[in-house]
C-alpha positions in Angstrom: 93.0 88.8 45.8 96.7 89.7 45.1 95.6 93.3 45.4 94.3 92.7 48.9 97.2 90.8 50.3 99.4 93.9 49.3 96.9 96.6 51.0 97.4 94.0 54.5 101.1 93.8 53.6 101.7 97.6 53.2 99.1 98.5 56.6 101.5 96.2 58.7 104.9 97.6 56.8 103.3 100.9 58.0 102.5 100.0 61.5 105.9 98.3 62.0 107.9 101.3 60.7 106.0 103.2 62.5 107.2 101.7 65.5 110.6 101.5 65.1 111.0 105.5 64.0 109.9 106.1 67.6 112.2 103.4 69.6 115.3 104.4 70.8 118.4 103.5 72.4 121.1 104.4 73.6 123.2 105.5 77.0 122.3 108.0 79.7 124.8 110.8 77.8 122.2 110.3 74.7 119.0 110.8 76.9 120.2 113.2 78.5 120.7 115.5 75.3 116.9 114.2 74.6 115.9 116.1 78.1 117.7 119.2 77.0 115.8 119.2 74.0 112.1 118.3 75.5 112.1 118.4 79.0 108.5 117.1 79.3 109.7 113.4 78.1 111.1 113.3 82.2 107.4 114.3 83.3 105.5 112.1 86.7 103.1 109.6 86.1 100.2 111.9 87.4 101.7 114.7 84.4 101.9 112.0 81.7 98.4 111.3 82.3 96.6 114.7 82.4 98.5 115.2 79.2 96.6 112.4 77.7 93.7 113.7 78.6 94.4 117.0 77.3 95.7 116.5 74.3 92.1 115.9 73.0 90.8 119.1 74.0 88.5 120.2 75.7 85.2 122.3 75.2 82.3 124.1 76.6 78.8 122.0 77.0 77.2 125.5 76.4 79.0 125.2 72.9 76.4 122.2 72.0 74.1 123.0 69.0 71.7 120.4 70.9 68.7 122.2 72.3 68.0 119.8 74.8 71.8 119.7 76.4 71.0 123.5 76.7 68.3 122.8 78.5 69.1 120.4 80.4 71.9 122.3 82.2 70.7 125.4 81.8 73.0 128.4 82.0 75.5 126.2 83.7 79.3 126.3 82.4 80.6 122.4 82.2 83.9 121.6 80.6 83.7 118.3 78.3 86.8 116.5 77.7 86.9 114.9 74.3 89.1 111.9 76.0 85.7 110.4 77.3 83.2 112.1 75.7 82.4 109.3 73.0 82.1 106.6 75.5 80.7 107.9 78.5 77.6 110.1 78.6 75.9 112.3 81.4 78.6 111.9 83.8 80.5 115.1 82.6 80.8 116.5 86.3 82.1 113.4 87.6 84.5 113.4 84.8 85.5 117.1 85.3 86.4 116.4 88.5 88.8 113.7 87.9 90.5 116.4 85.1 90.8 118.4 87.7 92.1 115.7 90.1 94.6 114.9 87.7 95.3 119.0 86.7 96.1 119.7 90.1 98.5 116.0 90.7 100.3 117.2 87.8 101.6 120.4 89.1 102.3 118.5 92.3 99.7 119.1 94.5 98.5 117.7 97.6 96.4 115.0 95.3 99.7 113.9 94.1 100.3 112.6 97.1 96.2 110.9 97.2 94.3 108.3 96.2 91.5 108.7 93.4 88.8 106.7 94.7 85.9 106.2 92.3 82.7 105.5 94.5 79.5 104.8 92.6 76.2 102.0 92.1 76.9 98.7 89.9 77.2 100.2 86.0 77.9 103.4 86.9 81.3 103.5 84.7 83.8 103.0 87.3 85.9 100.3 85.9 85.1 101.9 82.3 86.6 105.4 83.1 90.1 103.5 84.4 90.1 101.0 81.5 90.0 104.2 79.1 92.7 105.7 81.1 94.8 102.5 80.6 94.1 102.1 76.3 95.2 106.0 76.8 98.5 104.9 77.9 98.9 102.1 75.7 98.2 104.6 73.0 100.6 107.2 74.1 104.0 107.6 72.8 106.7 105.3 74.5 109.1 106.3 77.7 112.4 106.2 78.5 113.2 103.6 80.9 116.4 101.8 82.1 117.0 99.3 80.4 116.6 96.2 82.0 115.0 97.7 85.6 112.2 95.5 86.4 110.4 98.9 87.2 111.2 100.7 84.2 112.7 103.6 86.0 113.2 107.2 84.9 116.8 107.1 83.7 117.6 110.5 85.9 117.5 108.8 88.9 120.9 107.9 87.5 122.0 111.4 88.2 123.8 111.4 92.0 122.6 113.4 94.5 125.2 116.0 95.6 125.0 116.7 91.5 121.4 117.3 91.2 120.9 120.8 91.5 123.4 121.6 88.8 121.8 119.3 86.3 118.2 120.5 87.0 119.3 124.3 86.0 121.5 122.8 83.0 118.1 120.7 82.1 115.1 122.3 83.4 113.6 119.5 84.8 112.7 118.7 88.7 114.7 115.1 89.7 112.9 113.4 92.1 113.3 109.9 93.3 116.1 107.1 94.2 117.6 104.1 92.0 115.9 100.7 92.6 118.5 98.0 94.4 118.4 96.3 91.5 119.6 99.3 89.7 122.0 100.1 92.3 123.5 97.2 92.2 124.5 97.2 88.4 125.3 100.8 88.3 128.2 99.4 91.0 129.1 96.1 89.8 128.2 96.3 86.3 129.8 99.9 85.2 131.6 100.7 88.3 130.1 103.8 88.8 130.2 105.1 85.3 126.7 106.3 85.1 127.0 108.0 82.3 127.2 104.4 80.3 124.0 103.0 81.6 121.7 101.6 79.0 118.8 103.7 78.2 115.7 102.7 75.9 112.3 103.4 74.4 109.1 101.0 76.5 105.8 100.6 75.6 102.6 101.3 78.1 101.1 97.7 78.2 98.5 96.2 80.5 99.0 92.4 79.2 102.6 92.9 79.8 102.6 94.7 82.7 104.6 97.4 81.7 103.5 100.7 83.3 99.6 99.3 84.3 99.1 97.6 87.7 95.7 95.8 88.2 95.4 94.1 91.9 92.5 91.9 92.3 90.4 91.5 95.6 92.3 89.1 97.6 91.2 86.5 100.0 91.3 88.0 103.0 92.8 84.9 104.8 95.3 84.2 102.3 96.9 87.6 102.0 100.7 88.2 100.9 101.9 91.1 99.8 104.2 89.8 96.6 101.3 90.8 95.1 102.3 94.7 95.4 105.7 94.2 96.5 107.4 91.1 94.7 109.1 88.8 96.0 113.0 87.2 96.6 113.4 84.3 94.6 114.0 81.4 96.5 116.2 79.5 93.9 118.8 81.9 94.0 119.4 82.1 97.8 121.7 78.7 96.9 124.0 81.2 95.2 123.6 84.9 96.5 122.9 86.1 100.7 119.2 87.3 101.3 121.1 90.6 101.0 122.1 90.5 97.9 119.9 92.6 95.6 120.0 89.6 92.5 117.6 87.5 94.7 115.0 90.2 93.8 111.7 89.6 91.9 110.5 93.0 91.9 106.7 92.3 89.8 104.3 93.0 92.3 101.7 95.3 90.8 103.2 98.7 92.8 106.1 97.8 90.7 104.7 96.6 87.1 102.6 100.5 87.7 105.9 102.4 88.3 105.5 105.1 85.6 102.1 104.9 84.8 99.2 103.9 86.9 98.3 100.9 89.6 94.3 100.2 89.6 92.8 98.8 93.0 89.5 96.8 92.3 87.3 96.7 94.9 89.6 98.0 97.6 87.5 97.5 100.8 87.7 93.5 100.7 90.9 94.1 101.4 92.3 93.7 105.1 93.7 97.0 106.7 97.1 95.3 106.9 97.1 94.7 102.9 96.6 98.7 102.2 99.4 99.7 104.4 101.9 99.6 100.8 99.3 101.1 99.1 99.0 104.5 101.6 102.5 104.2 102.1 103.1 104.8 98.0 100.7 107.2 97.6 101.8 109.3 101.0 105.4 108.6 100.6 106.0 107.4 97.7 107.9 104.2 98.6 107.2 100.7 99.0 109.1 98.3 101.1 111.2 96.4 99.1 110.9 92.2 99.7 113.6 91.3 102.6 115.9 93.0 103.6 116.5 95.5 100.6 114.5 99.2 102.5 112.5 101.3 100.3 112.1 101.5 96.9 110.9 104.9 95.2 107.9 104.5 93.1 106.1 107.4 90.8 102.6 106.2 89.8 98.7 107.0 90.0 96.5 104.9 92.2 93.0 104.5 91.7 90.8 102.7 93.7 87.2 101.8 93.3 
């Protein structure tokens, strides 16, 4: 019995060191060197996804030793991606497609800027072929966030403008998007301007925590607000700060838990036209009205609808 304890003991020793060899933190000078080094740990959500997917190879269905799988597509060429292929069965078109929907998001295509809309009968694998995509987040390695954004921002959007350019050549990376008000806000008050000191860590993907997976619901179409996608201002702390003030914000509306990885529409058509206008706007733009007065907030993240 003693024996066993120790076998538990040492799995979760394992797990937990595990863990914290791949956490970090640090300031923006530290991640910064980190970029230099691997410039794919600054790749888009769309990117971070089809690497996933890749990463598990990918083979030929002609390569089967199966007669019948021969047979049954004949001389056809059909790429199977080991990501899915031991949970979902006959649907290796449908799944090739959304490789190559993600393939072509990834190098910044016009379907980076789309919606992947999965269309299909009751148990046709809809809601299965997103939940995989989600465990393959939560199974990925962590990112490098602000610390403390309530979006979990890539830490370049640090960088200012009018200095881009220099650091993309000195980095090799593409910068693209704007610091959250939030953000903003402490970069000015907090370390009065000194960007370089901003706090940089290691998050986790995490659908229960919201961290990097979105899921909105089907709403009732005569109750609809859009906190759900946008957050809200907190209503407590207008005693204290001006609607104005960015530290009324409550930025956890799904659009903004998804920043980074990947916001999931269920049943999208019970929706009211009005309630999809953030979501087209994000995908088209991507930007999402921030609650009151606060303008537009940048998000990077994959929407899929069925």
């Amino acid at each position: 019995m003693e024996q066993k304890h120790k076998d538990f003991e040492a799995l979760i020793r394992k797990d937990r060191d595990s863990r914290q060899t791949k956490s970090w933190r640090g300031n923006f000078l530290g991640y910064l060197e980190k970029v230099k080094e691997d410039p794919s740990i600054a790749k888009l959500a769309h990117a971070r996804i089809y690497d996933i997917i890749m990463h598990a190879r990918v083979r030929d269905i002609q390569e089967s030793e199966d007669p019948r799988i021969k047979r049954l597509f004949k001389d056809e060429s059909v790429k199977v991606y080991n990501f899915f292929a031991d949970e979902f069965f006959g649907i290796e078109k449908t799944i090739a497609q959304i490789a190559r929907y993600f393939h072509a998001a990834a190098l910044k295509g016009e379907e980076s800027r789309q919606v992947l809309y999965l269309m299909g009968p009751v148990g046709s694998g809809k809601s299965s072929l997103i939940e995989k995509i989600h465990r393959g987040l939560e199974e990925n390695e962590p990112f490098f966030a602000i610390e403390g954004c309530p979006m979990f921002e890539e830490p370049l959007h640090l960088i200012p403008r009018h200095l881009r350019r220099e650091f993309e050549k000195m980095l090799g990376v593409h910068i693209e998007g704007d610091l959250c008000p939030v953000c903003r806000y402490r970069l000015k008050d907090e370390f009065h301007g000194r960007y370089e000191e901003f706090p940089v860590c290691t998050m986790e993907f995490s659908k229960r925590a919201r961290v990097g997976i979105g899921v909105v619901p089907p709403v009732d179409p005569n109750n609809q607000d859009t906190s759900v996608l946008i957050g809200s201002e907190d209503i407590s702390k207008l005693d204290l700060y001006s609607e104005g003030d960015p530290r009324v914000l409550e930025l956890t509306g799904a659009l903004n838990a998804g920043n980074r990885g990947i916001v999931e529409f269920i049943e999208v058509f019970k929706n009211e036209i009005e309630y999809l206008h953030c979501m087209i706007t994000a995908t088209q733009e991507k930007v999402i009205p921030a609650p009151g007065r606060h303008g537009l907030v940048y998000v990077d993240t994959v929407i899929v609808a069925h």
